[in-house]
N, C-alpha and C positions, 0 to 999 in steps of 0.2 A: 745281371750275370746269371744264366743257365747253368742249372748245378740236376744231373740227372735223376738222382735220390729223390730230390725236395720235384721236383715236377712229378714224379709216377706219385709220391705221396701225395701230392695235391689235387691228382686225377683221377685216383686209384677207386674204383668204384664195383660194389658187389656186384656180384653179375646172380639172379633167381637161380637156383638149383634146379627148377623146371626151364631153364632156358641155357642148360649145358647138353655138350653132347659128345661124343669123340671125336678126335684122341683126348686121350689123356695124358698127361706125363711120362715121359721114358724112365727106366732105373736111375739113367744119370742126372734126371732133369727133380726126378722124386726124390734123389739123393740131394740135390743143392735145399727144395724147400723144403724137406726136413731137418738137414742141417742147419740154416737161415733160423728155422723155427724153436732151434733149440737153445740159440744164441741170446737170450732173453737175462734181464736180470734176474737175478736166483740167489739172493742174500745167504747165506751161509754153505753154498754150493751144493743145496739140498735136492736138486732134481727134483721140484716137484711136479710134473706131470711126466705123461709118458703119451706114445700116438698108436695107434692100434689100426691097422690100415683095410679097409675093404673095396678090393678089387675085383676083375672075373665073376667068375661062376660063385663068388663068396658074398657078395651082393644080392646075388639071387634066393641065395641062403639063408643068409641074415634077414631077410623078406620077410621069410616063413616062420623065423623066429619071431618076427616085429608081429605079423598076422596073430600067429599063438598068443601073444601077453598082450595084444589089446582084445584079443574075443574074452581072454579068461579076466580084464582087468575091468575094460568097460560092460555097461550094461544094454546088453544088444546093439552092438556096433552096427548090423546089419552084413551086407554083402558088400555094398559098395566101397565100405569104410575098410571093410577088408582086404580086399580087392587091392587097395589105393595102400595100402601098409607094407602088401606082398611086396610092391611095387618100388618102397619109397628111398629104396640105396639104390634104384637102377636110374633114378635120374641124373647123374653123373657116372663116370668112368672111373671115379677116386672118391672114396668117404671114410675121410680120416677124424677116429674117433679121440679128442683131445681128454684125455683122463688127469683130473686134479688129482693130487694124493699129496695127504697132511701127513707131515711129522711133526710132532711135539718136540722141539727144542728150544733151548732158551735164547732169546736172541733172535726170532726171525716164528713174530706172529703166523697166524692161521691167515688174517687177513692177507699178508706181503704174498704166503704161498700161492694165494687163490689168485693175486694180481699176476704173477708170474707166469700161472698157467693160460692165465688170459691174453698177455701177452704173447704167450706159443701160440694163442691160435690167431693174432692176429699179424703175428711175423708170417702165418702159415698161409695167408690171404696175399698179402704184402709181394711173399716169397714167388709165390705161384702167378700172378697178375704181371710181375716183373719179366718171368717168361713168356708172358702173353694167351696166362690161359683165365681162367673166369675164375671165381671162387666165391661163395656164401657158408660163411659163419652161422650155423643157425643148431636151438637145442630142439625144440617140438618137446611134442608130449615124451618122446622116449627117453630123451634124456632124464628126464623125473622119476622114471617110471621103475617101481622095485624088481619086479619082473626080468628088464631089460638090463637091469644094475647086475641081476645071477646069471641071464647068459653071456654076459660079457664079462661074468667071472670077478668082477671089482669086489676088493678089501675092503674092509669098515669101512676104513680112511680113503678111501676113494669115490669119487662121483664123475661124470661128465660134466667138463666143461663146455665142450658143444660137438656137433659133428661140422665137420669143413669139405663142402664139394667143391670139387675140384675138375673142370672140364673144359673143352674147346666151348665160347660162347657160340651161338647161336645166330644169334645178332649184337650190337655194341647197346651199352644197355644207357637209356638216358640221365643223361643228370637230374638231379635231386636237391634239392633247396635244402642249403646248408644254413643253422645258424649263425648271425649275426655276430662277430666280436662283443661287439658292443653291449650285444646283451646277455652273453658268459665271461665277460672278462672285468675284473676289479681288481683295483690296487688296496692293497691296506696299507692303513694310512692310523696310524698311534692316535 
């Protein structure tokens, strides 16, 4: 029996953020995957991530930012490396920045938070693929990066969980050898 859920999950395949291109998502179509994305478990209904969206001319922006804290962070990046940073939110139409953020409460570990946000960004893949656009989950150096952490303004308690592009594929992108059951899957047994 055909169940439409369980087939895009069993299909659903990243598509390279260098192999997206416009369009991008509409308001209404950005509104379903982020909503989808936010639908995650969230033990104690702590919200813990939030999406930070770069679109347009904000992309081109955010470059110049990326450019600045790898000349000042690395050790002679060169021009190229440069060049290639200006660049690296314009390969997609959408680069939604999935932000973890810890609360200390009792009852719902640092760990479960971190899982939660993970799960946002993989509803945000899921969500976006369902409408028939492309998406790659991926952190890079910037995500790590302390630099990148003050211009994007994050609290203590906040880090990047990854950036998620978002875009018309390119071409359809091939399958990928997954593995085996057989050799992740155990019963425990007393």
């Amino acid at each position: 029996m055909s169940n439409p859920t369980l087939d895009h999950l069993l299909s659903r395949r990243s598509v390279s953020a260098n192999a997206l291109s416009e369009p991008g998502p509409s308001e209404a179509e950005l509104t379903q995957i982020l909503t989808a994305a936010a639908r995650v478990p969230d033990h104690k209904k702590l919200v813990p991530w939030r999406f930070m969206l770069f679109q347009g001319k904000a992309r081109e922006a955010f470059g110049k930012v990326l450019a600045e804290v790898c000349r000042a962070e690395e050790t002679d990046p060169g021009a190229f490396r440069l060049e290639n940073e200006a660049k690296r939110f314009l390969r997609a139409p959408l680069v939604v920045a999935v932000v973890s953020r810890i609360t200390k409460t009792a009852g719902a570990p640092e760990w479960e938070q971190i899982l939660s946000a993970g799960a946002a960004c993989q509803n945000l893949i899921v969500a976006a693929s369902a409408l028939g656009f492309g998406a790659q989950w991926i952190t890079e150096w910037c995500a790590y990066s302390d630099g990148v952490r003050q211009a994007l303004k994050l609290a203590d308690n906040e880090r990047v969980a990854g950036f998620v592009y978002i875009g018309t594929p390119k071409e359809k992108p091939d399958e990928r050898e997954r593995p085996a059951l057989a050799d992740i899957v155990t019963s425990w047994r007393p």
